[in-house]
Steps between C-alpha positions, in 0.01 A plus 500: 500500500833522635447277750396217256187420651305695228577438144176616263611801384602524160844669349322738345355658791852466645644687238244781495539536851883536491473744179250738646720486826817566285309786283368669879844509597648636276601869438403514135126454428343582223302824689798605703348528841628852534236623361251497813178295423538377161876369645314270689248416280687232291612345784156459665288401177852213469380425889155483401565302179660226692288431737218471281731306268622218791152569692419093374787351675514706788121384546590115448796573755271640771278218475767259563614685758171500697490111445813458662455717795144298564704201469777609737224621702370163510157608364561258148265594244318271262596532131 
């Protein structure tokens, strides 16, 4: 995406992606993670949550990426 050569993916998974990043980082969650295994536990059902929430575009992105390494790889597919 940085790169500009792939543009499909919508602000909102942009956003969540930079939020749950932003809520991992941070000290203050709302299970304080010193509390060994339920500290954690936010954190990893956030993880989970995401990926299952941006698992549509990541899909669509893999797919495109495929089609450009056949084409690079001068094996063009047929749409």
């Amino acid at each position: 995406y940085a790169s500009g050569d792939y543009r499909e993916v919508s602000t909102e998974t942009i956003l969540l992606l930079v939020a749950s990043i932003i809520y991992f980082v941070m000290p203050f969650d709302v299970i304080p993670d010193i509390l060994v295994g339920l500290g954690f536990a936010d954190d990893a059902a956030l993880l989970a949550w995401t990926l299952r929430s941006v698992s549509d575009d990541l899909k669509r992105f893999e797919e495109w990426e495929k089609h450009e390494y056949e084409v690079v790889e001068g094996e063009i597919v047929d749409e």
